[in-house]
FIFIDREN-63178 format. One line per 8 residues: number of its first residue (from 0); their letters; for each residue x, y, z of N, C-alpha, C. Coordinates in Angstrom, 1 decimal. Example, Ala and Ser with C-alpha at 12.3 -4.5 7.8 and 13.67 -1.06 7.14 Angstrom:
0) AS) 13.2,-5.7,7.8,12.3,-4.5,7.8,13.2,-3.3,7.8  12.8,-2.2,7.1,13.7,-1.1,7.1,12.9,0.0,7.9 .
END
This chain:
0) XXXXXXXX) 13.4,11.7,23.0,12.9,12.0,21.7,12.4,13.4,21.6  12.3,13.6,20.7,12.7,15.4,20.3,11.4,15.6,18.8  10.0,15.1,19.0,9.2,15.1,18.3,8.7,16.6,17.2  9.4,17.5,18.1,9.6,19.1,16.8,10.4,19.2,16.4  11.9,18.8,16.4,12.8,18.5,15.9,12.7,17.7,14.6  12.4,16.5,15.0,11.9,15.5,14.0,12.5,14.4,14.2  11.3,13.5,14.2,11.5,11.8,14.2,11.3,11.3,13.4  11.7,9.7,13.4,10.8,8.5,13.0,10.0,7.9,13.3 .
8) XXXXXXXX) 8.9,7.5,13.0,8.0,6.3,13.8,7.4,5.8,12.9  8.0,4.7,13.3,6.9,3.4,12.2,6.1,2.6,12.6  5.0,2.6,11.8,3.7,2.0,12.4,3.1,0.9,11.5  2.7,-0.2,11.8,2.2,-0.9,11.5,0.8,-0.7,10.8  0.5,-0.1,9.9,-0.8,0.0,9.8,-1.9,-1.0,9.8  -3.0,-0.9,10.7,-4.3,-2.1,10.4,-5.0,-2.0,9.3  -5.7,-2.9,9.0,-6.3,-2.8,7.9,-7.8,-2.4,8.2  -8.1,-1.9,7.0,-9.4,-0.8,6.7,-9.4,0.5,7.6 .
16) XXXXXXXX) -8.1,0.7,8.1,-7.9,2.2,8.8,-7.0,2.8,7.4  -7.6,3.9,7.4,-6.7,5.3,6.2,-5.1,5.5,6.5  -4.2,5.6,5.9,-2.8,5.8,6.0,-3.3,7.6,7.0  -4.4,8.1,6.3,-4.3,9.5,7.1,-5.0,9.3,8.7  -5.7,8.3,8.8,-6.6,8.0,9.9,-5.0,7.4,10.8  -4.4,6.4,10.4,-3.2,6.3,11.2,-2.5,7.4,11.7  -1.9,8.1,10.6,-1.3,9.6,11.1,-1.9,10.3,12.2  -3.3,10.5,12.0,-4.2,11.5,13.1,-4.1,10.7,14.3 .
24) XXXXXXXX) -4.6,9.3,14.8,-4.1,9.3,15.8,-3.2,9.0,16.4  -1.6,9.2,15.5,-0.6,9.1,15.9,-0.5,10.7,16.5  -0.5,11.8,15.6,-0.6,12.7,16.0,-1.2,13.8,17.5  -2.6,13.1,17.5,-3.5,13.5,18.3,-2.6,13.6,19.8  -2.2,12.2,19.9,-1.4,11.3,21.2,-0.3,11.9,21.3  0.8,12.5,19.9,1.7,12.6,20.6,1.2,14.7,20.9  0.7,15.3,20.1,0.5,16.5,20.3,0.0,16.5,21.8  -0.9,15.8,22.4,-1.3,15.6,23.7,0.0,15.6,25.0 .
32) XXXXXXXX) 0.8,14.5,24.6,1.8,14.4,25.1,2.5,15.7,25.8  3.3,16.2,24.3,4.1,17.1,24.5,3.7,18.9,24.8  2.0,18.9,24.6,1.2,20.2,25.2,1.5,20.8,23.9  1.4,20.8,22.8,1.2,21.0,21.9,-0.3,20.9,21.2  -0.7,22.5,19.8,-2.2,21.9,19.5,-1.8,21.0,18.5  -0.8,21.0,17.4,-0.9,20.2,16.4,0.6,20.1,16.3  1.0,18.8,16.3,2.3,18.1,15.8,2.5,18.3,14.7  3.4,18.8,14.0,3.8,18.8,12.4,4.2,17.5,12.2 .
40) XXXXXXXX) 3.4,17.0,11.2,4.5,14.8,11.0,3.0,14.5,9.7  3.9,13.8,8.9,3.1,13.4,7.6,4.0,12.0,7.1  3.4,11.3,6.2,4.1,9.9,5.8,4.5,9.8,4.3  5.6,8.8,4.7,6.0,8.6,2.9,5.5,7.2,2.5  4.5,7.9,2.1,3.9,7.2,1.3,2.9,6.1,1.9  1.0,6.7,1.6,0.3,6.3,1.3,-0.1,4.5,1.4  -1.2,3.7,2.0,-1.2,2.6,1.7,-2.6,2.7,1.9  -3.5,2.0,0.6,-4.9,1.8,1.2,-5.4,1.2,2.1 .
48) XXXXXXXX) -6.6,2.0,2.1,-7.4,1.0,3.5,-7.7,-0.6,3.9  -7.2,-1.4,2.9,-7.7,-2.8,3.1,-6.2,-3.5,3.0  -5.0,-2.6,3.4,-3.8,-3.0,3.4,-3.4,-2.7,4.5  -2.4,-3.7,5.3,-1.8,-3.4,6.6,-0.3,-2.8,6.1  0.6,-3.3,7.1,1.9,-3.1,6.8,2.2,-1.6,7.3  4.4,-2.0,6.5,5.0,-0.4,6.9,4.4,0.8,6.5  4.3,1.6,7.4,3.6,3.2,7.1,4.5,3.5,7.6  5.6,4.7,7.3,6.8,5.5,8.3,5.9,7.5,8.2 .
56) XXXXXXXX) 5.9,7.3,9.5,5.7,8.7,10.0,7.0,9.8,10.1  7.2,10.6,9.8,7.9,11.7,10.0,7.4,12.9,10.5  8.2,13.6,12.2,7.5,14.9,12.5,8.5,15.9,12.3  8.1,17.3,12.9,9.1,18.2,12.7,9.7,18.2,11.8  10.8,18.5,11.7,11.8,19.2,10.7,12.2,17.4,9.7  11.9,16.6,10.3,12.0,15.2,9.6,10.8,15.0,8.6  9.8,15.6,8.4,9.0,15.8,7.4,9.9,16.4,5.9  11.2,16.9,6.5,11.6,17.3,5.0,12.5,16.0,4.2 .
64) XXXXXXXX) 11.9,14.8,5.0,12.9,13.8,4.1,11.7,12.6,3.2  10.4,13.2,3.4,9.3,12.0,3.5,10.1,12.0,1.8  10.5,13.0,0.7,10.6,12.9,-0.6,11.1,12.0,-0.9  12.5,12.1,-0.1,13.2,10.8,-0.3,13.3,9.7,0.3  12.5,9.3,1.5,12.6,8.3,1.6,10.9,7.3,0.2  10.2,8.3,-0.2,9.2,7.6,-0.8,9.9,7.0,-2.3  10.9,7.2,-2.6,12.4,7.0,-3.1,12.3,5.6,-3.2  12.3,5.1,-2.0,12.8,4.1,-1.0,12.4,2.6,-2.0 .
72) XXXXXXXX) 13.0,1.5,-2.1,12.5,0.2,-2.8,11.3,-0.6,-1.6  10.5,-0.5,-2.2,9.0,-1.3,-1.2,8.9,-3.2,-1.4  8.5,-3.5,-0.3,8.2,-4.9,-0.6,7.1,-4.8,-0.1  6.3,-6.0,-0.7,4.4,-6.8,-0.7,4.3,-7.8,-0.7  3.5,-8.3,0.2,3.1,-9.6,0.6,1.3,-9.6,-0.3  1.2,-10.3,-1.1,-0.2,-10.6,-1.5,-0.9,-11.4,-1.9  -2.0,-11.7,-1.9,-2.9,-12.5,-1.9,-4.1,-12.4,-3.1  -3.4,-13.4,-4.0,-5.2,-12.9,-5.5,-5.9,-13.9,-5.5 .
80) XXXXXXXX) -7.3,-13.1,-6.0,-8.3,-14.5,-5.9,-7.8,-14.2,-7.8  -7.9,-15.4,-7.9,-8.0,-15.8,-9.8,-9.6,-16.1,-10.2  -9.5,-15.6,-11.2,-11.2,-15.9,-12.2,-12.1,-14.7,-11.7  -12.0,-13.5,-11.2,-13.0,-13.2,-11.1,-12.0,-11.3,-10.9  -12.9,-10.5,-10.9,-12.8,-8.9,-11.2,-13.4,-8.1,-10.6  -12.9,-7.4,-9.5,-13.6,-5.7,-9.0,-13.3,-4.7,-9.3  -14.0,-3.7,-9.4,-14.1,-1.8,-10.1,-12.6,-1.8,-9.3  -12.2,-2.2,-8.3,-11.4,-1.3,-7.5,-9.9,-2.5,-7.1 .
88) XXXXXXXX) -10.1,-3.8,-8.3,-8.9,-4.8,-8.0,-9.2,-5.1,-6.5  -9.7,-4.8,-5.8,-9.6,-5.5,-4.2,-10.9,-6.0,-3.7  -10.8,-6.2,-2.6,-12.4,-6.3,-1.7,-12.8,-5.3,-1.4  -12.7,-4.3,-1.3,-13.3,-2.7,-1.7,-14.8,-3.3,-2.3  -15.0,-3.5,-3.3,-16.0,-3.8,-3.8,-16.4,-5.3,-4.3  -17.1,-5.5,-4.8,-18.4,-6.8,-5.0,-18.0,-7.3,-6.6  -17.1,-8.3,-6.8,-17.2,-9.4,-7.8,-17.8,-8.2,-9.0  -17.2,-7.8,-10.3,-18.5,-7.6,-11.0,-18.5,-8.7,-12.6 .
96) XXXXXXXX) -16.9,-9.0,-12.6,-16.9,-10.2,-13.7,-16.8,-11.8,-13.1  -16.7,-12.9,-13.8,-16.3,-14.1,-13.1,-15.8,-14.3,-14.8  -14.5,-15.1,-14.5,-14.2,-15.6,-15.9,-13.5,-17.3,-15.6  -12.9,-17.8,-16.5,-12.4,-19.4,-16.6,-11.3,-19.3,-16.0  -11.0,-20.4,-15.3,-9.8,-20.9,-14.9,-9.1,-22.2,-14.5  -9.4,-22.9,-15.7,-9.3,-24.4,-15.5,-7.5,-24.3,-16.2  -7.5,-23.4,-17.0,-6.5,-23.4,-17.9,-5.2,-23.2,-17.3  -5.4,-22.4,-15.9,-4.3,-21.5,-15.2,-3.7,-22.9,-14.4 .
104) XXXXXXXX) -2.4,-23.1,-14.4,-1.5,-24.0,-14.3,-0.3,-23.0,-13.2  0.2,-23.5,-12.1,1.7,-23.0,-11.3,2.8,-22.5,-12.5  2.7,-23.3,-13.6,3.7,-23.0,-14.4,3.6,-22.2,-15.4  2.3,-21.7,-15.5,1.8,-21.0,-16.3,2.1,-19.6,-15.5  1.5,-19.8,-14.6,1.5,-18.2,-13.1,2.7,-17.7,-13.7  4.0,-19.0,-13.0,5.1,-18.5,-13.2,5.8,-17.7,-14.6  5.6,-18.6,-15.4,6.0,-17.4,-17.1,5.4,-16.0,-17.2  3.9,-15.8,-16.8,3.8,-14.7,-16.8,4.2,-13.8,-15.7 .
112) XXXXXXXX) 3.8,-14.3,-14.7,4.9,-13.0,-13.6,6.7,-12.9,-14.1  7.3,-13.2,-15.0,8.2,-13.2,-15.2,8.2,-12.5,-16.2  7.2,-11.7,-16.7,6.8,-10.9,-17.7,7.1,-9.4,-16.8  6.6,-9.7,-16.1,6.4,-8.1,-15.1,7.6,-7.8,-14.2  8.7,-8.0,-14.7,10.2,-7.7,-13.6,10.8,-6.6,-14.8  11.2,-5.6,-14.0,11.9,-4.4,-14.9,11.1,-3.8,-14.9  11.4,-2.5,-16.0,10.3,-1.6,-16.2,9.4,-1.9,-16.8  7.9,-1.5,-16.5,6.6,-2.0,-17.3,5.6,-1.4,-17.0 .
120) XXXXXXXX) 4.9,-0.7,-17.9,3.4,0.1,-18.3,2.7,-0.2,-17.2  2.3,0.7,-16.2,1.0,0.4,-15.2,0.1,1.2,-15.7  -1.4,1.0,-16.1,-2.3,2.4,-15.5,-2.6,1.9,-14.0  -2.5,3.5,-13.3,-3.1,3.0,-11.6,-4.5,2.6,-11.7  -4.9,2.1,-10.8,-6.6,2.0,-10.2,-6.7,3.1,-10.4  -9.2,2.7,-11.2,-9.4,4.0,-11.3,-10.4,4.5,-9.7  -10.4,3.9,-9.0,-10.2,4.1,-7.5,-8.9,4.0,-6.8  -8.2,5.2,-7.1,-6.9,5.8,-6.6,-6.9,7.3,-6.3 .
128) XXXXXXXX) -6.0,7.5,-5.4,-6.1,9.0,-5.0,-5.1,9.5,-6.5  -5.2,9.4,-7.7,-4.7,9.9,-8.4,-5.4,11.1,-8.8  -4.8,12.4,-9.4,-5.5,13.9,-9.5,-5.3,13.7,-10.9  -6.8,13.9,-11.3,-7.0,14.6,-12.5,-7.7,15.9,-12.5  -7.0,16.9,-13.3,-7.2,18.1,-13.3,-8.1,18.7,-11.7  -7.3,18.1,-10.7,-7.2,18.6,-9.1,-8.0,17.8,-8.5  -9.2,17.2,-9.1,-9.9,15.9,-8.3,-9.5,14.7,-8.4  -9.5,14.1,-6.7,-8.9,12.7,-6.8,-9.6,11.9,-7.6 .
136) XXXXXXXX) -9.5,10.4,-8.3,-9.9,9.6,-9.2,-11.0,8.9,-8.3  -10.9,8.3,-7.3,-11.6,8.1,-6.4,-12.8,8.9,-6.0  -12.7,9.7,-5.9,-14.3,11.0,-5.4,-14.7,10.7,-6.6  -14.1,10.6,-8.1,-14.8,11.0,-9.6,-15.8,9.6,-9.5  -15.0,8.5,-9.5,-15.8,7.4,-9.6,-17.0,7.2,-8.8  -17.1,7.8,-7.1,-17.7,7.2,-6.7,-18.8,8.5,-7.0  -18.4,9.7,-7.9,-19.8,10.2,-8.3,-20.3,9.8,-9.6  -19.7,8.4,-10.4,-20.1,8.0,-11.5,-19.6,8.7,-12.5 .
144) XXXXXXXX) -18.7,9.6,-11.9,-18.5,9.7,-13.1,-17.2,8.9,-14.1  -16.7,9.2,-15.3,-15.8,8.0,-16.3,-14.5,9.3,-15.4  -13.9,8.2,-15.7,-12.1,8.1,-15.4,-11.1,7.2,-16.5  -10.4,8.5,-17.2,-9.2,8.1,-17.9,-7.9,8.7,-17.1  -6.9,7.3,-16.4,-5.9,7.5,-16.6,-4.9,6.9,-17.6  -3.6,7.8,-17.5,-2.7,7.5,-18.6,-1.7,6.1,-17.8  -1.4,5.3,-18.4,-0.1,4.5,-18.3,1.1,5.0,-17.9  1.9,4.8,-16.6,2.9,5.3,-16.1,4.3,4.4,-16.1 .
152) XXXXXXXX) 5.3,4.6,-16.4,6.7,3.8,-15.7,7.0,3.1,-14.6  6.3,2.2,-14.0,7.1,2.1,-13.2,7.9,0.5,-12.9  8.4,0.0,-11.8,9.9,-0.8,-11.8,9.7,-2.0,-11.1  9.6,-3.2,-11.5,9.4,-4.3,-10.5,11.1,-4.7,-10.2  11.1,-5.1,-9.5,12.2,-5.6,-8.9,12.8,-7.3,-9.1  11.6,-7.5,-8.3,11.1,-9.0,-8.3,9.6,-9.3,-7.6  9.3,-10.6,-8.9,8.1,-10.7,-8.0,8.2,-12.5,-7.8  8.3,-13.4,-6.7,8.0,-14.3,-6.5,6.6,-15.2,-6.3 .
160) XXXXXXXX) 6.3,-16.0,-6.9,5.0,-17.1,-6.2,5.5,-17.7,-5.2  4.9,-17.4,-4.2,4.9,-18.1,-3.0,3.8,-18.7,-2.6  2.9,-19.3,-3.0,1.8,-20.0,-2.9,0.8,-20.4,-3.7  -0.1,-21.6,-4.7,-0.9,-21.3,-5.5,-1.4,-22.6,-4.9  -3.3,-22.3,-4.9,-4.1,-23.3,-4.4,-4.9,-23.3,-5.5  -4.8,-24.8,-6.7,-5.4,-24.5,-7.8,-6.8,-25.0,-7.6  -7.4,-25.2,-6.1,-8.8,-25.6,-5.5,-9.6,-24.5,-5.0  -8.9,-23.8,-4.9,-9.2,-22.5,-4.3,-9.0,-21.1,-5.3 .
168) XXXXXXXX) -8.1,-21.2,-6.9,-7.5,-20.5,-7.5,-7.6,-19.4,-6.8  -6.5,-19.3,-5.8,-5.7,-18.4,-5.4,-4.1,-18.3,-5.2  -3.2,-17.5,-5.5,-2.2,-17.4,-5.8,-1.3,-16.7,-4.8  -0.7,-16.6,-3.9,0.2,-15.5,-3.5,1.5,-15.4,-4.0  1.7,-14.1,-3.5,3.1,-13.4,-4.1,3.8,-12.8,-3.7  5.3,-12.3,-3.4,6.1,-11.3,-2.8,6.6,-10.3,-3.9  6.6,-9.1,-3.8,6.9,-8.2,-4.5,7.9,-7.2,-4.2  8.8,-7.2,-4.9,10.1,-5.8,-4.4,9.7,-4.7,-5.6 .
176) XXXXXXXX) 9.6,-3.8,-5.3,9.4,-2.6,-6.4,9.6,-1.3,-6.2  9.7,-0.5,-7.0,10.1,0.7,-6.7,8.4,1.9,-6.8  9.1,3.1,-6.5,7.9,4.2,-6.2,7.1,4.2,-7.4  5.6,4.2,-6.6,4.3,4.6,-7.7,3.9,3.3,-7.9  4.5,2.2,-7.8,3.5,1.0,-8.0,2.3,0.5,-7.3  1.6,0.1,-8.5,0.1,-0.1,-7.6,0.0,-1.8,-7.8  0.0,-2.3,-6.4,-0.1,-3.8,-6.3,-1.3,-4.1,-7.0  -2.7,-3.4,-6.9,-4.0,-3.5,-7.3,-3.7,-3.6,-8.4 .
184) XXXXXXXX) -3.3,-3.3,-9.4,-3.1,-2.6,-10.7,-2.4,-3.8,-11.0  -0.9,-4.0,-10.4,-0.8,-5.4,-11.0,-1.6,-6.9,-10.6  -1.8,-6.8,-9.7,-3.1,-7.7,-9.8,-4.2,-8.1,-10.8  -4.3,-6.9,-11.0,-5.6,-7.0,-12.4,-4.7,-7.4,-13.8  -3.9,-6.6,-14.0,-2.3,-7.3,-15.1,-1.9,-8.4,-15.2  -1.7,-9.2,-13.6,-1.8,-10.5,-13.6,-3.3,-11.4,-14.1  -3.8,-10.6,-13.6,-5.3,-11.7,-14.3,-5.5,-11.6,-15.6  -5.3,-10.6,-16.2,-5.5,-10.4,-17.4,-4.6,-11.1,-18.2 .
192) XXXXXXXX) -3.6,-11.3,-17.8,-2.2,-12.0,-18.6,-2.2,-13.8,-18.4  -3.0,-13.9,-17.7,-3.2,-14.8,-17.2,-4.5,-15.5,-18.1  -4.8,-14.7,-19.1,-6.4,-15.2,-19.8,-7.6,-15.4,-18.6  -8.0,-14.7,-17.7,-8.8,-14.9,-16.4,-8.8,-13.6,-16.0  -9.5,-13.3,-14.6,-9.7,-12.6,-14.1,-8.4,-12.4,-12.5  -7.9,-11.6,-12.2,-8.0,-11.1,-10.8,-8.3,-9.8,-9.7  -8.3,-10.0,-8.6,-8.0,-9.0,-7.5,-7.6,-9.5,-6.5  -7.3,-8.7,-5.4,-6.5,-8.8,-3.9,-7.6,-9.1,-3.0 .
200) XXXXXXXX) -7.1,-10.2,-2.5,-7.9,-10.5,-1.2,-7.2,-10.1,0.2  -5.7,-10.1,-0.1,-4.9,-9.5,1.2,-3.7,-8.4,0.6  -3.5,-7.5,1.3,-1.9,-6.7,0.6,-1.2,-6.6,2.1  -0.2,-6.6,2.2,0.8,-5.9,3.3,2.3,-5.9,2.6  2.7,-4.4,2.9,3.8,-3.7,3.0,5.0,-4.2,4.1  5.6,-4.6,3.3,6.4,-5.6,5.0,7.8,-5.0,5.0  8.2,-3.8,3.9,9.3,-3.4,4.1,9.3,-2.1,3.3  9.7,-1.2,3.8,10.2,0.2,3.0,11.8,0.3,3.3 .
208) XXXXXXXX) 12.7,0.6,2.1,14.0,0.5,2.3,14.4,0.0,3.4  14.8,0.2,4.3,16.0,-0.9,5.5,14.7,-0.9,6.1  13.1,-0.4,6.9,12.7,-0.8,7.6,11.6,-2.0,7.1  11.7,-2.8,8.3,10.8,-4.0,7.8,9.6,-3.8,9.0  8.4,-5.0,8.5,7.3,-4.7,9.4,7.7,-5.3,11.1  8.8,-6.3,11.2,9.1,-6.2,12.2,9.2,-4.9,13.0  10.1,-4.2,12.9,10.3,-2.7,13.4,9.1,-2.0,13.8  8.0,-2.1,13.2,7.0,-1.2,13.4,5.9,-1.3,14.8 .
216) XXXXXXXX) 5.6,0.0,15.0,4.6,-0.5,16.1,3.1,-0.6,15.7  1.9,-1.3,16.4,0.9,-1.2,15.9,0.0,-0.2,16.6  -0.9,0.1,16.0,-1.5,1.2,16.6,-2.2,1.2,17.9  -2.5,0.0,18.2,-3.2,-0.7,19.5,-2.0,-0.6,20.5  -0.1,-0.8,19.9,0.4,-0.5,21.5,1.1,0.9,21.0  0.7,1.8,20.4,1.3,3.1,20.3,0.9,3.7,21.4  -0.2,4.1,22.1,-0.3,4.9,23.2,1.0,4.0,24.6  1.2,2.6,24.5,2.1,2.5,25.5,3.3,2.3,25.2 .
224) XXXXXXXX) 3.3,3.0,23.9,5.0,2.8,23.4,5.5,4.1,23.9  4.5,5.6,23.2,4.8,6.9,23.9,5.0,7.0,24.9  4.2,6.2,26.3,4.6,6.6,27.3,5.9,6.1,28.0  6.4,5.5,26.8,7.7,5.0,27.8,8.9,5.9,27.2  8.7,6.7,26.3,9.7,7.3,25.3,10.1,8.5,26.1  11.7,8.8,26.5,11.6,9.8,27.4,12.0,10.7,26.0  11.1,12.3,26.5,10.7,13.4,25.9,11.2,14.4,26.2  11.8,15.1,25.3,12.1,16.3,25.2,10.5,17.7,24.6 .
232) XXX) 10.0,18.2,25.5,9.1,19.2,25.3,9.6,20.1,24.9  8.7,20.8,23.9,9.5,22.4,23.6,9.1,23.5,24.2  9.6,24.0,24.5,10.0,25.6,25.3,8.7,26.4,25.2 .
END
């Protein structure tokens, strides 16, 4: 492998670790490796901290494809709690509504996710690294201050119910979608359409274009994956 050249490496991200906290100590390891101070390698595309799944790393000169692969059609594995609402759609934060859910029926779930395939109006989370006028949405909020974002385009694919416990009102789902979708975002869209409340109790990324989460390594056997990768050092 030829890591200033440019690679691939895909990593399983853990959850409540940063998509950038992954990178660094991918980075660190391999810049160590190869006697290097800093590895050139960045990712297409982002996943929050309370989400596992595909993260694809790109180094060297393979950093000039992160554009298009973030291109790439995504799939999601997730998990909503029904009846209830956080500032940030996830476990990030603390319940702050509780609403009714005697009404919510499998067959009901199903009509309305069948609402959301195609193109359809997101606003993102207003805990997202979205930039308004150069500050992330995220730093704004957590200085109190108000956050307006605008309603964006973007593409569901498909979304399936794969699970509903109406003892538990919790729901899961699989999602195919294209760039810029915010699962949190439709979570809260689902609750809302739903006459109730929701958020995410689990998310994972289990595929970016051809790679799936099979493929990936986790960051616990990355240091013994590198050492077995025979290396080309640079000069």
């Amino acid at each position: 492998m030829n890591f200033t050249e440019g690679e691939y490496i895909y990593i399983n991200k853990p959850y409540r670790m940063t998509s950038f906290g992954a990178l660094a100590f991918v980075r660190t390891r391999i810049s160590r490796k190869i006697g290097v101070r800093r590895v050139k390698i960045g990712h297409a595309g982002t996943l929050d901290p309370l989400a596992t799944g595909v993260l694809i790393l790109c180094t060297g000169k393979k950093t000039k494809e992160i554009e298009r692969l973030q291109l790439d059609t995504k799939e999601y594995t997730a998990t909503l709690q029904l009846g209830a609402t956080t500032p940030s759609h996830d476990m990030e934060h603390e319940v702050d509504q509780t609403f009714p859910t005697a009404h919510i029926t499998r067959e009901g779930i199903e009509k309305v996710l069948a609402g959301f395939v195609g193109d359809i109006q997101q606003v993102p989370p207003e805990y997202s690294a979205c930039k308004i006028a150069g500050d992330r949405a995220y730093d704004l909020k957590r200085k109190g201050e108000s956050v307006q974002l605008a309603a964006k385009t973007v593409h569901i694919d498909e979304i399936v119910l794969t699970g509903f416990d109406p003892s538990a009102m919790q729901m899961s789902i699989r999602v195919t979608c294209g760039k810029g979708t915010y699962i949190r975002s439709l979570a809260r869209d689902i609750g809302t359409a739903l006459g109730s409340g929701a958020y995410l109790t689990a998310l994972c990324r289990t595929r970016v274009g051809d790679v799936r989460i099979d493929d990936c390594i986790t960051i616990d056997d990355f240091p013994a994956w590198l050492e077995r990768q025979e290396i080309e050092k640079p000069e």
